[in-house]
N, C-alpha and C positions, 0 to 999 in steps of 0.2 A: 498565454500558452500558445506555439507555435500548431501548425497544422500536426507534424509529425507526432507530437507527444498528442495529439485530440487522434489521430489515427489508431495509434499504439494501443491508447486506453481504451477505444472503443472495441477494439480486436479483442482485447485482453479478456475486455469484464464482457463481451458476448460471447467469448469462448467458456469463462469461468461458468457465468449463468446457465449455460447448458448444461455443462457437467453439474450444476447446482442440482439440477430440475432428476438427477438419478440416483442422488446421495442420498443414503436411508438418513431418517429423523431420528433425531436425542430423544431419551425421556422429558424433554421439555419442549420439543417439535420441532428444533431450529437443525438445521442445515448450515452446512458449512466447506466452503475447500478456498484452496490457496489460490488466488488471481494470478502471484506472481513473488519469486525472491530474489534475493541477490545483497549482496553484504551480507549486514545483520542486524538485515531485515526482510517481513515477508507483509504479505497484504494479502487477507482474507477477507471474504466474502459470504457474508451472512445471511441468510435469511432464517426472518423469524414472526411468530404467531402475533403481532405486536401493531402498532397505528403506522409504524414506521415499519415497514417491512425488508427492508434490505439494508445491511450496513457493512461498511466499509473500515474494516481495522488495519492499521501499521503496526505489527507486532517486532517488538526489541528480541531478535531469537538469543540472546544472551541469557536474558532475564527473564524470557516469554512475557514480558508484560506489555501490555496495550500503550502506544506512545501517541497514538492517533484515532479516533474516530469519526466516521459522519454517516447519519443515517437518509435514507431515501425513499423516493416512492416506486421509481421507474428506472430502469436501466440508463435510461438519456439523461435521467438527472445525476446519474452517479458515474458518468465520463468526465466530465468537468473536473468533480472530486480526485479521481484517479489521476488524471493527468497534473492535477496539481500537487500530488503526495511526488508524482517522477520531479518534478520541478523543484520541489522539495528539496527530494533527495539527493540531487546535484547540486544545489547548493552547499547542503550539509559535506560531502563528500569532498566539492571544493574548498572548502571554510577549514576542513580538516588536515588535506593534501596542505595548503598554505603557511599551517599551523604549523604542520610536520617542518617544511622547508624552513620555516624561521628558527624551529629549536636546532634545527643543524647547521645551521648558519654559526648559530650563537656557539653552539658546539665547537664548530669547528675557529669559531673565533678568540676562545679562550685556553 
């Protein structure tokens, strides 16, 4: 993971955290708001009454369903995390763009 993307993440999820710490609680005590979206996808930020106290969801906003998670103790350890769902996600986005270009290829070769 380059500096940039350990930057980014660190920004990200100590800005989320903050707003974490003024979110009212669920009926079941957990906390929640969005780190961060784009595509379709968003990454939430959880905390909850539990041994693991903070976690980190990639949600499919298609489908709303969880395609990612990883839970934590401390903000520092959940940078890492973050910066690796961005890392991720450029991949995936690359692998797709790529895909895209071959079926037009093919397209436009028959």
């Amino acid at each position: 993971m380059d500096s940039a993307d350990i930057h980014r993440a660190k920004r990200l999820l100590l800005a989320a955290y903050n707003n974490l710490q003024i979110q009212p609680r669920s009926l079941h005590t957990v906390r929640t708001v969005i780190v961060v979206r784009w595509g379709t996808c968003k990454i939430l930020l959880r905390e909850t009454p539990t041994t693991m106290p903070l976690w980190l969801e990639v949600i499919d906003v298609a489908s709303d369903m969880v395609t990612d998670r990883v839970g934590f103790l401390t903000i520092d350890e959940g940078i890492p995390h973050l910066g690796t769902f961005f890392r991720d996600d450029r991949t995936r986005t690359r692998n797709a763009v790529h895909a895209g270009n071959q079926e037009l290829r093919l397209a436009c070769a028959a």
